[in-house]
C-alpha positions, 0 to 999 in steps of 0.5 A: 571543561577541557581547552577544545570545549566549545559549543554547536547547534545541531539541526536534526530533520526526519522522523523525530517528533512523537518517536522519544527522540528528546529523550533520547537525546537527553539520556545521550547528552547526560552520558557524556557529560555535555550541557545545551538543550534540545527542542521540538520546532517546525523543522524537526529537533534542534540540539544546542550542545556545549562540551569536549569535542570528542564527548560531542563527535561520540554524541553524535555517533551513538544518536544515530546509532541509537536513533529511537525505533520510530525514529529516522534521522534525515539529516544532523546539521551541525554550526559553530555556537560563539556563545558560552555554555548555559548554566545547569544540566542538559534540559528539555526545553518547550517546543517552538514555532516555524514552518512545518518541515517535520513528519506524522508518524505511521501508527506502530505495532505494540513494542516488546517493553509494553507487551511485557507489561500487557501480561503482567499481574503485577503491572499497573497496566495489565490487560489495558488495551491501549497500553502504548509509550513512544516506541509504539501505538497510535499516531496518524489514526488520531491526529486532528492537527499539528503540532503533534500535541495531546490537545491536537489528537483524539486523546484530548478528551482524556485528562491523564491521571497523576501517575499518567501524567508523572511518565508523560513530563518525566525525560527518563521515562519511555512515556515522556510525552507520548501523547496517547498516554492512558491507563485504565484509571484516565484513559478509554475503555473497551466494552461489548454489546450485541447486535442489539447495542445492549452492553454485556456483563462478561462474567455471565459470559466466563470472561475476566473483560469484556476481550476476553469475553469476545474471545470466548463468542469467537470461539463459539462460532460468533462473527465480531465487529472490532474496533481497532486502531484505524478502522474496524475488522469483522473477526471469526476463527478461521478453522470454522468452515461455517463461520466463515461461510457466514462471514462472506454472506452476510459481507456480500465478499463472495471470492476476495480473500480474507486476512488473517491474524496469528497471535505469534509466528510459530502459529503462523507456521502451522499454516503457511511458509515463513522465511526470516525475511517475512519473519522480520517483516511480519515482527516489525513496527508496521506489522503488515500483512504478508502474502505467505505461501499457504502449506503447514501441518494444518490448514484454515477453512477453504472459503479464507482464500479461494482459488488461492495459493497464499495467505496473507498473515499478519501479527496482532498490531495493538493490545487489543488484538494481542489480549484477543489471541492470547489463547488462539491456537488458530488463527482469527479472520481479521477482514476489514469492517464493512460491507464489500466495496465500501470503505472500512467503518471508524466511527461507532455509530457508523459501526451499528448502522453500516454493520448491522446484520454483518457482525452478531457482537461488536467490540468497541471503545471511546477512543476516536478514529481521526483517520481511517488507516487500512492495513498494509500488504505486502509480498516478497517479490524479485528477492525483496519486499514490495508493498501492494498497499501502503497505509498503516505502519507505513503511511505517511513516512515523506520518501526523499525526492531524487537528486535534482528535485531540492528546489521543487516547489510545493504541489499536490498531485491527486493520484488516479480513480482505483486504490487512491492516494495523494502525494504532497511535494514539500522541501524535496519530499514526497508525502504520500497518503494512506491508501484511500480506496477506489474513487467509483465509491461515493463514501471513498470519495467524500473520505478523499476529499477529507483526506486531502483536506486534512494533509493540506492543514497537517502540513500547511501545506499551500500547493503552486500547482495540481497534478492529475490523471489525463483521463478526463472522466476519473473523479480525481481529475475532475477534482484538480480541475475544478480546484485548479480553476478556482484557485487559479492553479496551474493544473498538469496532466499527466498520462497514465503509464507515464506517471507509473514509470515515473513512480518506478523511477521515485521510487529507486532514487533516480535523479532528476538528470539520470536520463532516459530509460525503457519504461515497461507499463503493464496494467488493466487500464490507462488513458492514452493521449490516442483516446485508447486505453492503453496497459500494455506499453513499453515507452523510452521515458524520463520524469519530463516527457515519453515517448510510447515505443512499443504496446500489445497489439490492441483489441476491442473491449465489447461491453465496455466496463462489462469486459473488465467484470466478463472475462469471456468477453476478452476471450472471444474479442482476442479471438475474433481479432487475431485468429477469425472467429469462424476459422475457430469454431471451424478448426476446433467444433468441439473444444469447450471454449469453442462450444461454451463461447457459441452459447454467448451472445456473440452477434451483439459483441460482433455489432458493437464491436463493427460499429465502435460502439462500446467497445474501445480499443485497448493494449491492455495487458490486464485484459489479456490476462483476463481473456487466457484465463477465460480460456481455461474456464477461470472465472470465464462468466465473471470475476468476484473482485478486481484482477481475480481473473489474473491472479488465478491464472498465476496461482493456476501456472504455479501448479505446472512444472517449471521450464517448459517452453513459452508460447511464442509472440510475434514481435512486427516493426511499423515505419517509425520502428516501434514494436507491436506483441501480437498474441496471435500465434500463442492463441494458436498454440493455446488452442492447439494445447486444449484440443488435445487436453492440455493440463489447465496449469500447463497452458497457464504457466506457457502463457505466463513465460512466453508473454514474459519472453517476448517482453524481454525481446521486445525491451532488448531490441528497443533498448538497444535501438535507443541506446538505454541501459535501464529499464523500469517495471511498472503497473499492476500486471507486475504484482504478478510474482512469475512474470515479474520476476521472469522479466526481471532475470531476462532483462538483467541477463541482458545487462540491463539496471532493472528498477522494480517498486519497493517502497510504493505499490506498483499498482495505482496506490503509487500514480500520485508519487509518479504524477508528482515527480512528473509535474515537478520535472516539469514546473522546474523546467519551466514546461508543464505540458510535455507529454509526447505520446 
């Protein structure tokens, strides 16, 4: 050993526990000639290191540049070791204890290296449907506990055969201690049965398995329950008209679209518009599904994606699925398994009662589904991916807290009542769940409570305090309440558009001390510190507090929650408001609409609306949305699934030529100098357009560039008026890619720093994240209740 020989320990935090890190580690240290051993513990990996110091400067260079593909390094932390090097080559010593500060890793798509062997004759592992190594395959799906050991996953209960079990204790073999670890000699199997639960011999059915076998009914029309990685799928071949049809029906999923799976991109591109960006993201780890732009030589069966003008695609994401469409030309509808509204089935006896009637075959194994793991989705929107929902492939990867939010102390923040999730605080992180559904589901619900339970013991995680929505009546809330009671928590509430905007702010890494923006919250429903419901807002915000600056004009709601389900409700409710509903009908008796909303039961919107009954005031900008695309007779008498009003509407306007002018909004100031969008004089101007037979798409994308319009006035002025140079797009309204990006360009125009979502949805999958940042800000001010509407 040369004269600058010394040693060091190296403390490694990220993702690098179940990702073949050790072994990486070792086949590094072995290259350049270096002696220690490296180990698992609570905090992550650490590294005792001895030789030259230039061996170990290259050693660390090369592990970050060689970091494994689930791997992600956080941190190197390295010390001076006074002590002399051990005798022997580097090893692999046995995992220690400590405090939880490492990470479940996502579940990952199946890697090159094991779909090589997939296919191979010659591979002791052809055709075996749970090939997987440490660069892919199950993780948060089958974990119980930590640490993320066999004995604490679903795997425990197949004891691995001596070939298995040679790779698994091996540090040069890519299966070094990957824990899902099988073959078809030790590990779970994959059988098929009909509708009846008897099992079926493939051969009779001209399949070499029982996938193929499944392949084979698809192709014959057949509807096929799967169970997959995190839940099961309901699968038809997606250029089947009828199969198809019969899908929605027996599904009770009228309008929704479905997701499809291709087996490789170039049948993707038969179908749909693939850009090298989407091209890389279908291809990655996470293998999400992507919204693609529908066009290509062939088409799926209409009923995929009605009223449509995407598809949302993804690759095959497991063995089972690349042997299911190893011979699809097409592509497969992979819809999730279960009945519509309810959350996706895991279990197999689940299966055969929930899925009775729905699937004609089901195709299942005996590997358990710990945790129920959706697929994630995903749309390039403002030049860059943004997820729409986070669960598999990305769930739960901790994202770093912003500068400032180090010594945040350890919270739970319970997220909002529609696409639930939760988010942990812990060691300057935020753990944020998979998506859990819409609380309003009382099986989504039971699984949320699992859900929180089980994060609370992955990450021995004991919280200081809960964080919830300030709607009194959202499941979550009453959740935290209880909880905070009984424990003897403090309990911070959080308003809703405020968490949003601080979501946006989490999300791009703004610093705690980063000062205030122009937070712009535009969604369907959130409850205001007024007891209105807000959605249209535009707010002078930081992590600490708001102050609501600006907000479309509101409007009565008549019905309720029948509003939110009857678009026509808004429609007359916005016109009645702003223009007079008798000056309607008398200046336009024989427009559709006008006609069409005379026939609906008008006098009992009227009382409710007159005596405040059932008919609350909103802002929301969601139900704006809903009201214009009742105007052009889109979804008018009632939507089939949420936000289908809107997005329509948006599919609609893509069909006009661009760079027509908006329909003007007026912009009033009150005494404190906050800002009102009345819609008035583009209803005057919309109605205007219909009466002289407006191409539908024409009014659509008016609406859509003059709302867009008068958002970037609106922000401008109040931005300037508060001395703010950056503004933050938040809430659901904004999944909407013409009027995100709109904004976007006009806000930037005006020298604006724009903060759009990426690594969290916009919608209420990223509330938790924002209610956490929030009520950290303010626990380490020593202020939990700041709201300031």
């Amino acid at each position: 050993m040369s004269e600058r020989a010394g040693g060091e320990a190296i403390r490694v935090r990220g993702l690098v526990q179940g990702v073949g890190f050790r072994p990486t580690v070792w086949r590094l240290a072995q290259a350049h000639g270096l002696s220690g051993e490296v180990r698992n513990d609570g905090e992550g990996v650490l590294i005792r290191l001895w030789g030259d110091t230039r061996a170990r400067e290259r050693f660390c260079a090369e592990l970050r540049a060689q970091c494994p593909p689930l791997a992600r390094i956080d941190s190197l932390e390295r010390s001076a070791l006074a002590e002399a090097a051990p005798a022997g080559p580097f090893r692999i010593v046995a995992s220690g204890g400590g405090a939880v500060r490492t990470a479940v890793v996502p579940d990952a798509a199946t890697c090159p290296a094991c779909r090589r062997e997939l296919f191979d004759p010659a591979d002791r592992r052809w055709r075996y449907p749970f090939i997987n190594c440490t660069h892919c395959g199950p993780r948060l799906s089958i974990v119980e506990r930590i640490p993320y050991d066999r004995v604490n996953t679903s795997m425990a209960a197949f004891a691995m055969c001596p070939d298995c079990a040679a790779e698994y204790a091996d540090p040069g073999d890519r299966r070094f201690h990957a824990q899902p670890n099988a073959c078809g000699v030790c590990g779970p199997q994959v059988w098929l049965e009909d509708a009846g639960g008897w099992r079926l011999d493939p051969a009779e059915l001209g399949g070499i398995d029982a996938i193929a076998a499944a392949s084979r009914l698809l192709a014959q029309g057949a509807i096929v329950a799967l169970k997959g990685i995190g839940g099961f799928h309901l699968a038809c071949d997606a250029g089947d008209p009828q199969a198809v049809a019969r899908l929605r029906r027996r599904k009770g999923r009228y309008a929704k679209p479905f997701a499809l799976m291709a087996r490789d991109l170039a049948v993707i591109g038969r179908y749909a518009e693939v850009g090298a960006a989407e091209a890389a993201l279908l291809a990655s780890p996470a293998a999400p599904i992507v919204l693609l732009r529908a066009g290509g030589p062939q088409a799926v069966a209409a009923a995929v994606a009605p009223g449509q003008d995407t598809l949302g695609f993804m690759l095959p994401y497991s063995p089972l699925h690349h042997l299911l469409l190893a011979d699809w030309e097409r592509p497969l509808v992979m819809t999730s398994g279960n009945r519509s509204e309810e959350p996706q089935c895991i279990a197999n006896d689940e299966a055969t009662e929930r899925l009775a009637g729905l699937a004609d075959y089901r195709l299942l194994h005996d590997r358990a589904i710990v945790n129920r793991v959706d697929d994630s989705v995903l749309r390039l929107l403002d030049g860059a991916p943004q997820l729409l929902r986070r669960a598999r492939g990305y769930a739960p990867v901790p994202l770093p807290l912003p500068e400032g939010f180090a010594a945040a102390a350890p919270l739970l923040a319970l997220g909002g009542e529609l696409k639930v999730t939760i988010c942990l605080v812990q060691d300057g992180q935020a753990i944020l769940s998979q998506h859990l559904g819409d609380l309003e589901e009382a099986r989504t619900a039971r699984e949320y409570e699992r859900t929180f339970n089980l994060y609370l013991a992955l990450y021995r995680h004991a919280p200081t305090a809960l964080a919830v929505d300030a709607h009194p009546g959202y499941r979550s809330t009453l959740t935290g309440r209880a909880w905070a009671a009984r424990a003897g928590l403090p309990l911070v509430t959080v308003q809703h558009h405020h968490a949003h905007i601080a979501s946006v702010l989490a999300d791009n890494g703004w610093p705690l001390a980063g000062g205030r923006v122009l937070g712009i919250a535009l969604d369907g429903l959130g409850y205001g510190p007024d007891g209105s419901f807000w959605g249209g807002e535009l707010l002078v915000a930081e992590y600490l507090s708001f102050e609501r600056v600006g907000w479309l004009a509101p409007v009565a709601m008549p019905g309720g929650e029948r509003a939110v389900r009857e678009p026509w409700r808004n429609t007359y409710a916005q016109l009645r408001t702003h223009l007079g509903w008798d000056r309607v009908q008398a200046a336009y008796p024989d427009l559709e609409l006008v006609r069409w909303l005379a026939g609906q039961p008008l006098a009992v919107c009227d009382r409710m609306i007159e005596r405040g009954l059932n008919a609350p005031p909103t802002s929301s900008c969601g139900r704006l949305f809903d009201a214009v695309a009742g105007a052009v007779g889109l979804c008018r008498d009632g939507i089939r699934y949420e936000g289908q009003a809107a997005i329509e509407l948006e599919v609609l306007a893509d069909r006009a030529p661009r760079g027509g002018p908006g329909y003007p909004f007026a912009l009033a100031e009150d005494a404190r100098g906050c800002l009102l969008i009345d819609p008035t004089p583009m209803w005057s101007a919309l109605l205007a357009d219909l009466a002289v037979d407006a191409v539908p798409a024409v009014v659509a994308a008016r609406f859509h560039d003059g709302l867009a319009a008068a958002v970037v006035t609106a922000a401008e002025q109040l931005a300037s008026r508060h001395g703010l140079a950056a503004a933050a797009l938040s809430g659901g309204v904004f999944q909407n890619k013409r009027l995100l990006e709109a904004v976007a360009v006009g806000l930037r125009r005006s020298g604006l720093q724009v903060l759009v979502h990426g690594k969290v949805p916009a919608n209420d999958g990223g509330l938790s994240l924002g209610q956490a940042a929030v009520a950290a800000a303010r626990l380490l001010s020593g202020d939990t209740n700041r709201d300031r509407p």
